[in-house]
Each structure stands twice: as C-alpha cells, then as structure tokens.
N, C-alpha and C positions, 0 to 999 in steps of 0.2 A: 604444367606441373600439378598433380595432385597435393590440393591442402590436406587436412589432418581431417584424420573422420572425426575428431570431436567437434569444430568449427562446422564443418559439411552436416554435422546430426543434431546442431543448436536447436532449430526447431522440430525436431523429430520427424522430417521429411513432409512435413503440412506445413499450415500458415501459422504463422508468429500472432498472430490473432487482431493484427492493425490494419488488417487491409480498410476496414470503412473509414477509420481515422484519414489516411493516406489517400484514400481516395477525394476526404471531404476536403484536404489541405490540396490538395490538388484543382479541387473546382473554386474554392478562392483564389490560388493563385491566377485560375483565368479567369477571375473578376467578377465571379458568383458569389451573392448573399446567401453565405447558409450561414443557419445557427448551427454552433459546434456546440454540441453536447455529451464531447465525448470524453477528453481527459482530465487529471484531477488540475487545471489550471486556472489557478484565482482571477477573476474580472478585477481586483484590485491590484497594483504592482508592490511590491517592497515598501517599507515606510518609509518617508523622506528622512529620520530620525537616523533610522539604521545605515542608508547609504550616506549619510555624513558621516557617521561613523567607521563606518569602511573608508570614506574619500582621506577623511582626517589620519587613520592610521598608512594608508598607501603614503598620503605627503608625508607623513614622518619618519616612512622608509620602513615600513612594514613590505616588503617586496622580494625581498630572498630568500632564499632555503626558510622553509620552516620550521621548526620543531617535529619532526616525526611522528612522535603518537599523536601529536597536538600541543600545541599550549599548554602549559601548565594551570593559565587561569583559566582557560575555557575548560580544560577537563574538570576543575575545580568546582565548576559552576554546572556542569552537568551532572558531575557526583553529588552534589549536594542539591539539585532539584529533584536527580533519581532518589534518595534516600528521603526530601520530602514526603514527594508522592506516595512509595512506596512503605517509607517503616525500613528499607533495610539497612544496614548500614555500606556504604559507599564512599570509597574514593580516588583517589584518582588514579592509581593504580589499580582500579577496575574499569576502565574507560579506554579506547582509542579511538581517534577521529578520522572522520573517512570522507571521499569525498560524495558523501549523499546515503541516503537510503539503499539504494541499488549495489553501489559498491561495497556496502555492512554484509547486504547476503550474499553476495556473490564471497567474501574475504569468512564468514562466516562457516558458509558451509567447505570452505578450501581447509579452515580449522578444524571442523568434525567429521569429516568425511577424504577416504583415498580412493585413487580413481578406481571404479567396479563395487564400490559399494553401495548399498540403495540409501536413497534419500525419501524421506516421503515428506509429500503437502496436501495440505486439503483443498478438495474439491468443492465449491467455486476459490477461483485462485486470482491473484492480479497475474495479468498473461506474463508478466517473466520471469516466475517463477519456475516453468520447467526449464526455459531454458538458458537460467543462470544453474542451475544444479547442475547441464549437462555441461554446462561451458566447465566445471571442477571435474570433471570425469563421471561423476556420479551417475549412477542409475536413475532417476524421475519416478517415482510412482505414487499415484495422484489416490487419495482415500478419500469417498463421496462423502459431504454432508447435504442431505436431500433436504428437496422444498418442505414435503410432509413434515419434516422434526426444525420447520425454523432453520436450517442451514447448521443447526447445531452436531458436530461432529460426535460420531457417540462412541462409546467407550470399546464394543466390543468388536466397532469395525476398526478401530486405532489396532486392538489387541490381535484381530487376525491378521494383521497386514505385516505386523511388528518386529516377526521373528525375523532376522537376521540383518535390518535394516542397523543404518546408523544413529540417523538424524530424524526429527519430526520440525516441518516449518508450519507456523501457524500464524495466524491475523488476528487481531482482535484489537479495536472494533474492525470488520472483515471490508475488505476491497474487493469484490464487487457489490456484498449483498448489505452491508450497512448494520449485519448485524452483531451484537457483543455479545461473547462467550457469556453464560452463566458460570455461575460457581461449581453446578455441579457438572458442566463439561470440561473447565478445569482442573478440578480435583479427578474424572477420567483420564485427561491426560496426564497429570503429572504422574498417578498410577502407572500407566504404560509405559510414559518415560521411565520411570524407576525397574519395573520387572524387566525390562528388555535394553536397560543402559543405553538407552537411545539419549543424544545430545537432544534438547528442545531452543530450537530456535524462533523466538518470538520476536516478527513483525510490528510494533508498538507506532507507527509513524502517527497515527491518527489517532494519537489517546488526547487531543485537545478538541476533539470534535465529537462528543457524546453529551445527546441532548435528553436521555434520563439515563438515572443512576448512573454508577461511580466506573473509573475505569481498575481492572485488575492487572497486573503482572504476574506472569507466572510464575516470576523468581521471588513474590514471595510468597509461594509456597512452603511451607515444609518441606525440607530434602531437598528442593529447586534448585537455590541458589548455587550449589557447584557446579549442575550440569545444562544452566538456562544461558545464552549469549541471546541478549536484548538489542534489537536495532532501533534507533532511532532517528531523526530527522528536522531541522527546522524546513521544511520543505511546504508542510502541511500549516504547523501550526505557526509563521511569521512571513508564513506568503514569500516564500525565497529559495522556490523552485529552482530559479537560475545559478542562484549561488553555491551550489551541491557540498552541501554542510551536511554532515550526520554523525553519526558514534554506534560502538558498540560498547555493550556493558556486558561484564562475565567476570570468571572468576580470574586471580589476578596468571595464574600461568597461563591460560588463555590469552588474556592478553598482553602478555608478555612475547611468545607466538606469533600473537596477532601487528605487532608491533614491527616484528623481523618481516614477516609478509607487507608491512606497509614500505618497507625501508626498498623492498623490490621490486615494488608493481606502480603506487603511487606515487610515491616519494615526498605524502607529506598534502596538505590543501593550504592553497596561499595563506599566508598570516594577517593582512588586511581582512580575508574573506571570516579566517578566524574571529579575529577581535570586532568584526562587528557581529557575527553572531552571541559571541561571551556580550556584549551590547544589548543585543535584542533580548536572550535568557535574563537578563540585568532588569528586565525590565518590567520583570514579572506574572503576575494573571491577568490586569488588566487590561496590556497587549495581547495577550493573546486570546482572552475575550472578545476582545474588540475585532479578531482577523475572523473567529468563527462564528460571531454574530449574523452574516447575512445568512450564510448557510444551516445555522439554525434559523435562523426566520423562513428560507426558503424550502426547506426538508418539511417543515410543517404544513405549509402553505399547498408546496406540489401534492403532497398527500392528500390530500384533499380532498384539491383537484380532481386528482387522477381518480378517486375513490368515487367519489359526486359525478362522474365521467363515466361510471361505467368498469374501468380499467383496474385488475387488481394489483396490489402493490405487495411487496413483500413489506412484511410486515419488520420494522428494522429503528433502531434509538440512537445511530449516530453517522455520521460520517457525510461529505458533501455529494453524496451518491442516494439516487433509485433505482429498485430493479424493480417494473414492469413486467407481468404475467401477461403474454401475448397468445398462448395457446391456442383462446376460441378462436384465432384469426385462422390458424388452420396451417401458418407458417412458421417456417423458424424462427429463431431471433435473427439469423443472416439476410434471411430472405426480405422477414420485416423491415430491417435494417437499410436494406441496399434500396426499397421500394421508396421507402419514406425520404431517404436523402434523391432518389431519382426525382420523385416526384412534389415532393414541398420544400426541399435544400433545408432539413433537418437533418443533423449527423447524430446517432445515439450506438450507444456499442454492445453487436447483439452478445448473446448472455453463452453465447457457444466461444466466445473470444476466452472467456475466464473457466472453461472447462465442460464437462459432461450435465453436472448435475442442475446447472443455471442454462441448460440447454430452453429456450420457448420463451425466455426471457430477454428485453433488452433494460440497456441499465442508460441512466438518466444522468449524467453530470449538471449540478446546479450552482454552472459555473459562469453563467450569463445576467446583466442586470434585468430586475425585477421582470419589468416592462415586459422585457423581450421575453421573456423564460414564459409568461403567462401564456402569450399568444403561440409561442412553441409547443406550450402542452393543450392547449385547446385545440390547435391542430392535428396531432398526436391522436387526443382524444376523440378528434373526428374521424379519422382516419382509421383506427381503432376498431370503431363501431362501424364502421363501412366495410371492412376486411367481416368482420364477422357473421355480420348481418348473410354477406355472400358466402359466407361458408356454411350457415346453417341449414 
C-alpha cells in the first residue's frame, strides 16, 4: 500500500541527519567504548527532588486524563516566569503544555501554517526542523546565516526569502552553533516578521544556558507579542529530557486553537509528569543554575582547548554545544565525522547534519564527565592536526 507523500518526503528524500548518532549507538550496543558526543543529553539524571515529586503525586493518583492545555498551576508557574524573565505580561491563558520541545513546533507550525504554504528556518538548524515543518504540510525553506557574519541571520536575506511565506522559525541561543541573536538581528527579524505578516516562531529551549549576557525573547519586541508563539521546555534547563514537558506561549486565540489541536493529537501529558515539573519551575534560579553549571564550566574549558590545539571554534556565549571548523582537514564534517568514530570510537555530529551553512564543521556535545571529555578533545585535537598536516 502506498503511504502518504508527506510521511514518504519527512526527510526530503536524503538523511534525516542521525546517521553518526545511529551508528555510534549501534557500536555500544555491540559492546564498544565510544564517547558519545553527539546529542544534547545530560551526564547528570533528573534530580532526586523532582522525581519524588512525580512519585508523590502518581501515589496520590495523579494518573488520569489530565487537564488538557495543562494544569492550571503549572501554566500558572510558566506564565508568571515567562513574564519574569521577559517584562511581558503573561498568563495562563497564553500558555499550553505539550509534551516537550519537539511537539510545541511540530503543534506550532500546524497553528501558522496550511499545507502548501512555505515555512522558513534558518540555516544552521537542529536536524528536525525541516522535517517537523514537512510533517504539517508546509513547504521547508531553509535561509543561510553564514560562518563569516557569526551565524547571525541578517535582515536582508530574511527580507528576500519572505514574500509569500507564512512562518519564520528561529533559535536563539542557536542549536547547532551556540550562538545568541544580537539585538540588532532581532530587531531585523521582527522588521520582516511585521512587513511580510509572517508568524515568528521562537525556539527558546536553551535560554537557561547563556554564559555571557542576557537572554532575549522576541515577543518582547514591539508589535511581537501578537504574532510570536514561544517554545519552551524543561528538557534543557532541569535535565528532564525523558520526561517530555514543554509549553508554548502566544497570543491567547492561538492558544485557544492550540488547545483544540492538543484535545486531538495528544490528549494532554500525564499530571504526575505535570506537577513535578510545576515542582522543578518551583524551585527557582538556583536549580537551574546548578543543572548548567557543568556545561558552563565545560564550554569554557573545551574552548580552550580546542583553540591552544590548533582547531578553530566558532566563536559562540551559550549552550552545551561546540561547533569546530574542520576545513583545513580537507573533509567534510561527514567524512571527518565517520573517520574519527571509525577510528578512536569518538562520536561528534558533522555540521552537514544541521544544514548547508555549518557545512566543514562538526559540533561538540559537552555532555560527558570532565575527565573523559578532556581526553576526547585532546584526541580530536590530534587527529585534527594529522588530517591537515596531510592535506597541505
């Protein structure tokens, strides 16, 4: 039986961009020592705190239908840390919970977009961003922000790309390259958004991992807040990857919308899993200092490294990622990629996996304890110099 061309064109007829991942879990499973340094997965587990808080509310029969958009407290507690952070005001009728990151953009772009109309994201991208856009019908089209300008998307390639699209998805701080919008690539975008009524969908997962200066939202721009839906996640920032908690924030008929869409796709994310995240949120800055503490200590450190090595880094202020310039090797980042796990059971993921523009690049997860991560980039680093050395 033939499936549906949209399922069949998920990846747009190439790789989904996991293959070294896939590979590398593959050679553990048959009993090989490789360091995985590929996805955004914490060496620490959940805090004992927050899974008693989950145990506590499942014994007390927190275990049935949920509340739909969420909680009332949990959205409570998101509205009221978004309007912290932010300045705007928020609540809970701007909020619906979802279950994670992934499924905010996937329900996200199903809210601004109908099938056939283009979406755009920028390029370098976390790899499932085309193909949650095409999973909604949408069109994918990917708008470069180059190594030359800092990975900073600029205004006037948003503005040519613009006409007739829907949506603009963006990152910040960004996933693969680490690095944070400025103000004035923000104030570019919101421009575009506004001349071309484009919905602006902001990727926010990793605004607790910015190791100088402040994080921005685009919805508090000027003019933003009616046309910005915000994703969020405790995934990144309470280590609870597994627990697939997250929200989106917008304006309240959006998520009113957004609400009916959840009543028919998810039906809702368990109420235990709810109230220990309203738990974890509960618990303020200094949890979640504490979850990004090693990977600020580590993002400094590997820099370094890699810099004192030889190897150039992009230059980048947050996130528990590196991307590595591997050019003078003379290889891709695929090629580099598949060599280095061949041959020293290092897994890193080349920079072709996150789009065109991170092409020559591989990117670093510094998601391994201390120890181990040193002796991974000193290898790395050796390896490095040996590809190049033969290429010159």
């Amino acid at each position: 039986m033939k499936l549906s061309n949209r399922i069949e064109g998920l990846t747009g007829g190439g790789s989904d961009g996991w293959d070294i991942y896939r590979k590398s879990r593959a050679m553990v499973a048959d009993g090989l020592d490789v360091v995985e340094l590929t996805i955004g997965e914490h060496d620490r587990r959940t805090e004992p705190e927050i899974l008693e808080a989950m145990h506590a509310s499942a014994l007390g029969g927190h275990t049935g239908y949920a509340a739909l958009p969420g909680t009332d407290s949990l959205r409570d507690t998101v509205a009221a840390r978004v309007a912290a952070r932010t300045g705007v005001p928020t609540t809970r009728d701007n909020v619906v919970i979802v279950p994670g990151g992934q499924a905010g953009l996937f329900a996200a772009h199903v809210a601004a977009c109908d099938p056939g109309d283009t979406a755009l994201f920028i390029d370098p991208y976390y790899a499932t961003y085309p193909g949650t856009i095409r999973g909604t019908g949408a069109i994918a089209k990917p708008v470069r922000a180059d190594a030359d300008r800092g990975f900073q998307p600029a205004e006037a390639d948003l503005a040519k790309a613009a006409p007739g699209a829907r949506s603009l998805l963006i990152n910040s701080p960004n996933n693969p390259t680490g690095v944070v919008y400025t103000r004035d690539t923000f104030d570019g975008i919101a421009r575009v958004a506004e001349a071309h009524e484009l919905w602006l969908i902001s990727d926010e997962v990793y605004d607790t991992q910015i190791w100088s200066g402040t994080h921005l939202s685009p919805r508090q721009l000027p003019g933003m807040e009616n046309r910005t839906l915000v994703i969020g996640s405790l995934s990144k920032s309470h280590a609870m990857t597994g627990s697939r908690l997250g929200w989106i924030v917008g304006p309240e008929d959006a998520i009113d919308h957004l609400i009916n869409l959840t009543t028919h796709t998810t039906y809702g994310v368990p109420g235990f899993v709810q109230d220990a995240g309203d738990f974890a949120l509960k618990q303020g800055q200094g949890l979640e200092d504490r979850i990004a503490a090693p990977f600020r200590r580590r993002h400094a450190d590997a820099m370094r490294r890699l810099l004192a090595g030889g190897v150039d880094v992009v230059p980048s202020t947050a996130s528990m990622y590196l991307m590595a310039d591997i050019r003078p090797t003379g290889l891709t980042g695929e090629a580099f990629a598949h060599r280095l796990l061949d041959t020293h059971q290092i897994a890193v993921m080349p920079g072709e996996s996150f789009g065109t523009a991170a092409a020559g690049h591989v990117r670093i997860a510094l998601t391994v304890a201390d120890a181990r991560l040193h002796t991974a980039l000193d290898t790395l680093i050796a390896f490095t110099g040996q590809l190049t050395e033969h290429a010159a």
